[in-house]
N, C-alpha and C positions, 0 to 999 in steps of 0.2 A: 721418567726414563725406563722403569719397568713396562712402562705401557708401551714402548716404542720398540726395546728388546723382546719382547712376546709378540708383536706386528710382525716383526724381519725375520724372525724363524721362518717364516713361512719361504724365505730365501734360499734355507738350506734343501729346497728339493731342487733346484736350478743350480747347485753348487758347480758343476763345470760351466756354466755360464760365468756364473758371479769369477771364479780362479780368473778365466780367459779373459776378460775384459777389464780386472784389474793385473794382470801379467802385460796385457796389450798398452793399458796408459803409461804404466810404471816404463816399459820398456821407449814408446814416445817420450814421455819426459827427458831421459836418457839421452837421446840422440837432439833435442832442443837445446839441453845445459850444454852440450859439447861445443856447438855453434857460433858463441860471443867466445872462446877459447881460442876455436881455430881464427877466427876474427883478429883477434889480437895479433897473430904470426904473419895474417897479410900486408897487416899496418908496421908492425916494429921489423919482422926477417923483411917482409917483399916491397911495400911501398917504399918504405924511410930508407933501407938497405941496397933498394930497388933490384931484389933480387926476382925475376920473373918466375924461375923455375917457383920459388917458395909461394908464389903468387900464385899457380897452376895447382899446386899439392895442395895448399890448403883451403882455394874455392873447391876443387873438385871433391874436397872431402864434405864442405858444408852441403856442395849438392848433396851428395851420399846421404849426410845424414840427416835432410830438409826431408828425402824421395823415403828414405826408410821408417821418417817419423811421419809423412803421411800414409803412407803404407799399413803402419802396426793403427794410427790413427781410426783408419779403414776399418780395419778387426775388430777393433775397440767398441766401433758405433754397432758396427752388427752385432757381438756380441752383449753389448748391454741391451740394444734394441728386444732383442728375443730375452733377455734375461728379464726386463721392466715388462713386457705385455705379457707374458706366462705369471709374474708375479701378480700383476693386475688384478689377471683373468683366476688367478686361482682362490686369491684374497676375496674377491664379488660371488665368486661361486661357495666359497666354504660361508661365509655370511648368510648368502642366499638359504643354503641348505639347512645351517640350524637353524635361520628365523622357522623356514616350512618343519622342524621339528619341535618347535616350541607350544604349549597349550595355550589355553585362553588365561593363565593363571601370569604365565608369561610374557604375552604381548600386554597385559596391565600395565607393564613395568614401562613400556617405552611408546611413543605418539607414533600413527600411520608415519608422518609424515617424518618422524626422526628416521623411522628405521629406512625410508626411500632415501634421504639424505645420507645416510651413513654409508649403504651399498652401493652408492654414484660418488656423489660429492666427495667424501671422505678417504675413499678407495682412489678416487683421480688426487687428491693430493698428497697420497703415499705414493702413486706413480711417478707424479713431479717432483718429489724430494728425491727418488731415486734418477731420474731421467737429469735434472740437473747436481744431484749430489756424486754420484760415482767418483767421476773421476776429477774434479778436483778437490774430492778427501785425499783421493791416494797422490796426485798430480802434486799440489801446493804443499805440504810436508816434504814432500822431496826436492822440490824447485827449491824451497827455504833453505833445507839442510846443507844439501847438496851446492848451491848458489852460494852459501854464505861460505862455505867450506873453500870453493874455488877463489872468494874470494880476496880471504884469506893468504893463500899461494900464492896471489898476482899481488895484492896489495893492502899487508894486516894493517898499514895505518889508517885506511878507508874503509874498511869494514867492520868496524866496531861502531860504525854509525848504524848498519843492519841490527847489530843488537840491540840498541838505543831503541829506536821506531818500535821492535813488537811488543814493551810492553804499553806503549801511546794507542797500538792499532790493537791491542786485546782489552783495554779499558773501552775503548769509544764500541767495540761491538757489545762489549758485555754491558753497555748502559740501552742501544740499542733492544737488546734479548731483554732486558732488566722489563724493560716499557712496554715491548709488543705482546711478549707471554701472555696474560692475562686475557686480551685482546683477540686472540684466537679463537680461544671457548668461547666468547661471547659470538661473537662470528658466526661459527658453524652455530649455536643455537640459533644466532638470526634468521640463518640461511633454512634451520631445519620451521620457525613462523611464516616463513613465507612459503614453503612448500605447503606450508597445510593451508595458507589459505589460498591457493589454488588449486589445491584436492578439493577442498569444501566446495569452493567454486565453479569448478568444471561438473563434478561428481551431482550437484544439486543445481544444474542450470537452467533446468526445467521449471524447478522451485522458484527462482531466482527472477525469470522469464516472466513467469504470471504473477509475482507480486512488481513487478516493473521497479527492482532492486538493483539495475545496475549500478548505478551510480554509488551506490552505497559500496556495493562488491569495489568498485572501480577505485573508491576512497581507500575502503579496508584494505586493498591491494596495495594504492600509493604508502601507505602508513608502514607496512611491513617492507617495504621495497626501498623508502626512504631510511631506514632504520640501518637495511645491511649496507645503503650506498654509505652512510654516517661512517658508520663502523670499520668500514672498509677502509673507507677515507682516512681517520683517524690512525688506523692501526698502520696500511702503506705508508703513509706522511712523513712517520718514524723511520723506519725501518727503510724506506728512500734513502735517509740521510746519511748511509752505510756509504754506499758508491763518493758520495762528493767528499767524503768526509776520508776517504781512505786515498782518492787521489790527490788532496788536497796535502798528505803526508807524502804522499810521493812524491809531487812536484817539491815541495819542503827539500826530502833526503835528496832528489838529484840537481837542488841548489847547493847544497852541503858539499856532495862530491865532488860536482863541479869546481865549487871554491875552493876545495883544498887540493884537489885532484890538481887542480892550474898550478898552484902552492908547490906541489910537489912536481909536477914538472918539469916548473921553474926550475929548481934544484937541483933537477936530473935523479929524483928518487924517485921514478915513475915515467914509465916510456906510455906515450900515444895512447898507442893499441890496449896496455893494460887501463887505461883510464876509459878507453871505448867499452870493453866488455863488462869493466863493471857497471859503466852506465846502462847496458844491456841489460845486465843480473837486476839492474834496481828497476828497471819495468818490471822483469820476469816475476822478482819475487816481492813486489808490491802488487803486481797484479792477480798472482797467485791467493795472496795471502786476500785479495779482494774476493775473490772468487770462494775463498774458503768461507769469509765470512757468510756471504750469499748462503752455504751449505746451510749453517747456523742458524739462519733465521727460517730456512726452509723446514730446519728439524724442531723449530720453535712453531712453527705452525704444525708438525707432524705430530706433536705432543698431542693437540687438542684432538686431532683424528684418529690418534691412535689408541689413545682411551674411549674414545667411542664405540671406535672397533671392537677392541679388545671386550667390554662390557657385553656388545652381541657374540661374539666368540665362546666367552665363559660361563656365558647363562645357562644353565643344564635346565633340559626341560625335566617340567616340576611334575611331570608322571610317567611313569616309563615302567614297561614292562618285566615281568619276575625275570629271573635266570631258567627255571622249569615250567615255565608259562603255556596253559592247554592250549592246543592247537584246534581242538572242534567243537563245536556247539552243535548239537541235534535237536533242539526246540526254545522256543521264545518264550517260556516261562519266567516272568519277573517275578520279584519279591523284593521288597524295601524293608528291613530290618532297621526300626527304634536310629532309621536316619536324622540326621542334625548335620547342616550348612551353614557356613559362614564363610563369605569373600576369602578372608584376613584373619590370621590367627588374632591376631590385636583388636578386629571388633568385638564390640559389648552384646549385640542382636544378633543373635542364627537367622538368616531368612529363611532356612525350613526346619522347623522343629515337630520331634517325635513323628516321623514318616513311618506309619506301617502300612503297606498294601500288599496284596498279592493281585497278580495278573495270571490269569491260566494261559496255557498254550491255544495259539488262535481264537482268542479271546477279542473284541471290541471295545474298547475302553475310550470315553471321551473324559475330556479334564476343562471344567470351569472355573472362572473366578475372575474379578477383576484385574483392574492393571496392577502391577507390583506384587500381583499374590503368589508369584515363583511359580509360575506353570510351568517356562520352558527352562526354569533352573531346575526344576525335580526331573524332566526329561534328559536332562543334558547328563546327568548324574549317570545313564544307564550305558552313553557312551563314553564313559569318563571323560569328559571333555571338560568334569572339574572331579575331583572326587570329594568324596563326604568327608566331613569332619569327625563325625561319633556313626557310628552305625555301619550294617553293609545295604550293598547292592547285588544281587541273587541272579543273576541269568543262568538257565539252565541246571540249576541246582550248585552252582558254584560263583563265588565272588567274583565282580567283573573282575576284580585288581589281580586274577589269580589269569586272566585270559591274555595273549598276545594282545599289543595293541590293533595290530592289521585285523586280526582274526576277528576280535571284536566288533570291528566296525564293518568290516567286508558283511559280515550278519546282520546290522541293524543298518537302515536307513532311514534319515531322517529330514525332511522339508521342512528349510526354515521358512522364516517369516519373511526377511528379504531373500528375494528370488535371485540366485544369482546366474546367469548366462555371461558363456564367454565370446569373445571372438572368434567367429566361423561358422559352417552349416548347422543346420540340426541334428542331423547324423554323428556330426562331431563330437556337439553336444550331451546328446545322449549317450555315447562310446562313455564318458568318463565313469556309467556306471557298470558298464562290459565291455571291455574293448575286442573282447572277440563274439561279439551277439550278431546272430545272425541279421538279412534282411525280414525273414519272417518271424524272430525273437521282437524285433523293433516296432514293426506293423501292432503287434500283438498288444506291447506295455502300449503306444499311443492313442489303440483303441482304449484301456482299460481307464486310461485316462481325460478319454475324450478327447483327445490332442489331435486324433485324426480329422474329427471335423473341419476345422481350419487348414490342418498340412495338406491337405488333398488340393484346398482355393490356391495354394501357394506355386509359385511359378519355380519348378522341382523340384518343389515336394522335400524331399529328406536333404535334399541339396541345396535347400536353400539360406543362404547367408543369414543369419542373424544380425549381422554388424558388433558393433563393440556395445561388451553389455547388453546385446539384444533387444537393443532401439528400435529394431523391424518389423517387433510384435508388440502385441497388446500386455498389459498388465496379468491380465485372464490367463492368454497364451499362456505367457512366462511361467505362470503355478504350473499349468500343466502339463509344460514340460519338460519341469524339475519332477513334476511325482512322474513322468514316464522315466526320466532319468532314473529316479529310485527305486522303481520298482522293475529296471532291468537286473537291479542288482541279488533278484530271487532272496530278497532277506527272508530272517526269519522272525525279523522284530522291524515294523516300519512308523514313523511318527512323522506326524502332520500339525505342522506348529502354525495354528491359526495360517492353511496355506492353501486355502480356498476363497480366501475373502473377498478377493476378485472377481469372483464366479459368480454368475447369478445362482440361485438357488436352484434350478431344476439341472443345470450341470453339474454344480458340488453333489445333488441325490444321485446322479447316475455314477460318479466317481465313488464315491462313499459304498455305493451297493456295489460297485468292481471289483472294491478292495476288500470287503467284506465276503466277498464271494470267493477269496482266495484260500485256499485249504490249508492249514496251520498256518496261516502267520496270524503274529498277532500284531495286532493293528491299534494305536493312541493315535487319540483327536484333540490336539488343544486347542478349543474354540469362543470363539466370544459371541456366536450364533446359537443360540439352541436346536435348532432346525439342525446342525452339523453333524449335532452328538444325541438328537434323543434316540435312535433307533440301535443305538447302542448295546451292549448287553450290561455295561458298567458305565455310568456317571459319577465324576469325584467332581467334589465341589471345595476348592481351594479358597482359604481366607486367610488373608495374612503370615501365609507360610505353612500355614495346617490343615489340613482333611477334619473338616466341620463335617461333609456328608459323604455317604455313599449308597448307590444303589442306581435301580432302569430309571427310565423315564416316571414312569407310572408311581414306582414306589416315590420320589424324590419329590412328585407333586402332592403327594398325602401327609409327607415328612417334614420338607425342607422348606422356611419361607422364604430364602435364598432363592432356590429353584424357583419353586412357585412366582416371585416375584419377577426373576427375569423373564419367565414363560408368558405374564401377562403384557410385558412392557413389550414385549418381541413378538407374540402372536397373538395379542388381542383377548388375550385373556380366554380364548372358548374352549372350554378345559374337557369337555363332557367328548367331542368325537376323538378325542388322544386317549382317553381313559380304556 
């Protein structure tokens, strides 16, 4: 229930919405309960009496009060209309926004394919609890109170049957609530398996394509698919049984009334008209009280979604910026101080231990070492995009942690390993690292990058579409131009995470000597090529989380049998025209 009350806060910014829409039902209801009242006066004053005048006054008042309860009905829908899609819209956007503030420390916690499901799926069924709950929360407490009250005044021997039914009709829901609760959670996790394996599947279709897997996909798909129709199944089945099972007491109480209502009749302790209206009140407030239930189980499925929510809501990202945090950086001087990593405070292994390096300013710096030996976890440390467990990180003669996080990064740019492009031109593209870069700033990075050779063959050139994810180029393309993208950003620290690989080798030499050619920055090369990084002025050679070497090309091959060894297996071992 806490998780549901922290959801509907977010209600309190539409609060002349939410007043008005419940002012508008409460006031509808109103003029509905008045209706089997005035009813009653046409059958006992005007029919039975045959009084016409009384016949006149009290249709023309039902008119009145049928035109004024569609009327405020009116207000009702608009109002809530605008009150549910501002709440929607504001709920998916505040989600939206912390996930985009969250690190990589952070999205650990939760799967791609949860957090799409929670800001769609999850968010549309806090729309529908609202879109069908409003108004018969406020609606069916009143029909009841008010209904059973009137009824009361016409005839207290037949309305103690009204008291009787609620607690028959608050057992059968709360066994209902009892049974499907559970059922929810399960649910939205279903729903969040099946998202992911059609992320996996679309995302990797190409993969998918050339090993001739559909069928496998198309099984793996039926499995998760089958799962949520189950579950679905299982849980509605229940929770159906709401509706037949509440009419099932109604039809009940208006045999009861019926039967005694006649009883009474007979007797002449109950005219007509009052046995009509209360036959009226027992739709009104059986149906009411149907409709309430329906709210119930709605908010019994808003349970599971609102602790979802809520979960992305409260997660505070696990790195965030000082209070007096510096605002500039003037040079790309690293330094790693006596740094130590580890994922998880609770692991036993640092993946980096004892990290000392220094980087000068405009420095060339290449980083080796096999798979898992933390290359692009020691790079990732310098945009805090984790922070160190023991030790500092030095930019600029001060600890990143002491830097803006924007400021930080706006200085370092860094090309990962998968190459990401969005949807739209190149120009587009490339704006994400200057959005006010010139057309001759642009020329300039895609030469530097090689990127021009291709964009020039393309039919408009800086205009031209990428498609989604950038399906319209090559592998090659794609590296380079993400590093044009990067290096519009004039860093002053830029890192290249194995983001050449693409490239044949005399393209990566011309890039490599671009960027090298650029005056104070300093430049990392994570590579699993040697060719990448020997022209380097620094080679670190990573083993299992540690700096085993360092030094040029030349020194590393007299030194290191690391180096040495990958230099033979990668270029043939002819060690004397490198020397």
């Amino acid at each position: 229930m806490k998780d549901l009350r922290f959801i509907l806060k977010y209600l309190g910014k539409f609060k002349k919405d939410l007043f008005l829409a419940i002012f508008f039902v409460v006031v509808e209801t109103i003029f509905e309960l008045f209706i089997p009242f005035l009813m009653k006066d046409i059958i006992d004053e005007g029919i039975h009496e045959g009084d016409m005048k009384q016949i006149l006054i009290s249709g023309g008042l039902i008119i009145g009060c049928a035109l004024f309860s569609l009327i405020t009905g009116h207000f009702y829908a608009k109002y809530n209309a605008r009150l549910v899609t501002n709440y929607s819209y504001t709920l998916r956007q505040e989600a939206f926004q912390k996930i985009q503030e969250y690190f990589f420390s952070n999205l650990d916690h939760f799967q791609t394919a949860s957090l799409v499901t929670r800001v769609t799926n999850d968010v549309t069924v806090m729309q529908n609890t609202l879109v069908g709950g409003i108004r018969p929360l406020f609606r069916s407490p009143l029909l009841l109170i008010m209904g059973i009250a009137l009824s009361f005044v016409m005839a207290p021997k037949l309305a103690w049957i009204f008291i009787a039914t609620i607690p028959v009709l608050g057992s059968i829901l709360f066994l209902i609530i009892w049974k499907t609760a559970p059922k929810y959670t399960i649910l939205q996790k279903n729903i969040d398996d099946l998202n992911r394996v059609v992320r996996e599947d679309v995302s990797g279709i190409r993969t998918v394509k050339s090993y001739v897997r559909e069928e496998y996909e198309i099984e793996k798909f039926a499995q998760a698919n089958t799962t949520v129709m189950e579950t679905t199944r299982n849980t509605f089945k229940i929770a159906q049984l709401n509706q037949p099972s509440f009419q099932l007491v109604m039809y009940g109480v208006t045999v009861l009334v019926l039967g005694l209502g006649a009883i009474l009749v007979h007797n002449e302790e109950l005219r007509v008209g009052s046995l009509s209206a209360i036959l009226s009140y027992v739709s009104q407030i059986v149906n009411s009280l149907m409709l309430l239930s329906n709210v119930f189980l709605l908010l019994n499925r808003s349970f599971a979604s609102s602790k979802r929510l809520k979960e992305i809501l409260v997660e505070e990202p696990s790195i965030q910026s000082n209070g007096n945090a510096l605002k500039t950086i003037s040079s790309g001087e690293i330094e790693f101080k006596d740094v130590y990593f580890k994922y998880h405070e609770q692991s036993e292994e640092y993946i980096l231990t004892n990290i000392n390096l220094k980087i000068k300013k405009g420095e060339s710096v290449g980083i080796l070492g096999g798979t898992g030996s933390a290359k692009s976890t020691l790079v990732s440390l310098i945009l805090r995009l984790y922070d160190t467990t023991e030790g500092q990180v030095i930019l600029d003669g001060n600890d990143v942690k002491d830097y803006d996080l924007k400021v930080l990064r706006d200085n370092i740019s860094i090309v990962l390993q998968n190459n990401v492009l969005f949807s739209g031109t190149i120009k587009e593209n490339l704006l994400w690292g200057n959005p006010n870069a010139s057309e001759r700033e642009l020329e300039e990075v895609c030469r530097l990058a090689c990127a021009d050779e291709f964009i020039s063959r393309l039919p408009g050139e800086l205009e031209y579409d990428l498609g989604q994810g950038g399906v319209n180029v090559s592998g090659g393309q794609k590296q380079r131009l993400c590093i044009a993208r990067a290096l519009l950003k004039n860093p002053k620290v830029i890192i290249f995470d194995d983001s050449t690989s693409a490239c044949d080798m005399e393209t990566e030499r011309k890039i490599m000597s671009s960027i090298r050619s650029l005056k104070d920055v300093t430049n990392i090369v994570i590579a699993q090529r040697i060719s990448s990084v020997m022209s380097a002025d620094k080679i670190i050679i990573l083993d299992n989380g540690q700096i085993v070497d360092v030094g040029t090309h030349t020194e590393l091959l007299n030194k290191s049998a690391i180096y040495k060894e990958l230099y033979e297996q990668q270029l043939g071992g002819v060690l004397e025209c490198h020397q």
